[in-house]
Phi, psi and omega in degrees: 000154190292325159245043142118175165261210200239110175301084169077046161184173175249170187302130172210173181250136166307341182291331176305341192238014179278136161126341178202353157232169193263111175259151146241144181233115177242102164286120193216166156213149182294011189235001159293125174259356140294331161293333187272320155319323183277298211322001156295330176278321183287318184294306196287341161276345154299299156313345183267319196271335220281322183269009174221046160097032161288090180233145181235148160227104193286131172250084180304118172206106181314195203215308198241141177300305171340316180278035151258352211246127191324315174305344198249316176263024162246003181279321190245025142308282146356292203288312158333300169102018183268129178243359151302151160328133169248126160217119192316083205261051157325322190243018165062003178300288201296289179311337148316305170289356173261352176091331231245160200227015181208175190223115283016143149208135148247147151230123166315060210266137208264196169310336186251022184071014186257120196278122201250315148261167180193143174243132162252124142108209188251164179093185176068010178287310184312326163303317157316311169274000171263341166299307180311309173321300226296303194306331182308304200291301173339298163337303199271356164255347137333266194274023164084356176280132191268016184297138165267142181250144183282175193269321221277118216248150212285070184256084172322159170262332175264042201283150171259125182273173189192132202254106195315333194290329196273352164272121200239351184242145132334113195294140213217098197259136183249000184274182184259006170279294215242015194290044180268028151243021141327132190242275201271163169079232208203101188307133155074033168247118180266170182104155144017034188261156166222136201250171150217161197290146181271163181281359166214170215197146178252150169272171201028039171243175171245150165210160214220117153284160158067179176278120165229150187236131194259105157252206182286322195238021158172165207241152173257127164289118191224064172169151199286135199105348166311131187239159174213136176233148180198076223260122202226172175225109175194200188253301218227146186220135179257145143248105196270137199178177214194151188230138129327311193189134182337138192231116184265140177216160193268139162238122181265108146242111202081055177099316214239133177290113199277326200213199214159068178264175169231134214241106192201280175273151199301124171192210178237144163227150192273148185248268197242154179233087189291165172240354158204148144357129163162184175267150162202162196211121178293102172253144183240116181272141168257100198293306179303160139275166154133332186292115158276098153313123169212359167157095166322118179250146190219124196229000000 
């Protein structure tokens, strides 16, 4: 099919299940971490709810070209720990139909096909799931089923929590369709550049040392020794990113060295993990050439 395949089910239409289940419809894609976020709530109303006419269908419809590639959303479909239907909206045909403009969106659909809720973003769950209560129960008076649905609202444990106000920085795109938060070098240009850190540096700007090649959706590292500096106000920091080959890279914050990673399949790798809210100011030294940079993320 054009947009791509069908996760932990075999292929169907939504139309199959109006009339006896309760969709949840989740747009989602895997290297957001606002998505990744939600998914603890979604993987726990789906165990709970699943056996009394209850279905989620996560619509993975990338962001990135990487997130097209089948393998890649079911190792971290897997990783997720999601065991609802995925179905791969490659060609972006389903979010066109809906309309929708964001990564999370759920929409609610009841039993007659009708979308009676819907959320953008994070947050809103305990509404959410009282919306879910409320169609089950519709549901069960519908077709005569008694099952009781509980009252009771749902709190995973391994949920990351995130305070909208302590975040102050900007999602930060390093390709060249979306870099206008480049501090050095030359915006909205694919090809080639080689930069050096300037002697003063702005918050919610990125700045790139060493060579790097600029394509649309992210920039390269193409020399050894590379640093990306970044002074940002948030708890925690993403990297959406990618290796050639293994890429060992140092993460500094304020100076003092935080982490050590290897940088190698396309996914979000977590950076920093604060314990409050503030400025702080990121450096990623890159040992290697080969890191495809595509876009810094802040929770």
């Amino acid at each position: 099919m054009p947009g791509g395949a069908f996760i932990n089910s075999a292929p169907f239409h939504l139309k199959d299940f109006i009339g006896n289940k309760i969709i949840l419809l989740d747009f989602w894609t895997y290297s957001c971490i606002n998505c990744q976020r939600t998914t603890p709530y979604l993987n726990a109303w789906y165990e709970k709810y699943r056996d009394q006419g209850f279905l989620i269908v996560g619509v993975h419809t990338p962001e990135f070209e990487f997130e097209k590639v089948y393998d890649n959303v079911l190792k971290n479909t897997r990783d997720l720990g999601i065991a609802y239907p995925v179905v791969q909206d490659n060609d972006s045909a389903t979010w066109r139909t809906y309309e929708n403009q964001f990564w999370p969106h759920e929409y609610l659909i009841d039993i007659d096909g009708y979308i009676v809720h819907d959320h953008v973003g994070e947050g809103g769950y305990d509404e959410t799931e009282r919306a879910i209560q409320a169609a089950l129960k519709e549901r069960g008076d519908v077709l005569g089923v008694h099952d009781r649905i509980s009252d009771a609202l749902t709190t995973p444990t391994n949920t990351i929590t995130l305070d909208p106000a302590g975040v102050q920085s900007p999602e930060t795109y390093f390709g060249a369709a979306r870099n206008e938060y480049l501090g050095n070098g030359t915006r909205s240009t694919t090809g080639p550049q080689q930069l050096s850190l300037p002697t003063t540096t702005h918050a919610n700007r990125v700045y790139l040392d060493g060579n790097w090649n600029f394509q649309d959706e992210y920039a390269r590292s193409e020399s050894a020794g590379t640093n990306i500096i970044y002074t940002y106000h948030a708890k925690n920091v993403y990297l959406v990113a990618s290796g050639d080959a293994p890429v060992p890279i140092t993460v500094m914050v304020d100076g003092v060295v935080t982490d050590h990673q290897v940088i190698r399949e396309h996914k979000l790798y977590p950076l920093v993990h604060g314990t409050e809210y503030g400025t702080h100011t990121l450096r990623i030294q890159i040992d290697t050439p080969g890191l495809t940079a595509y876009t810094l993320t802040f929770g």
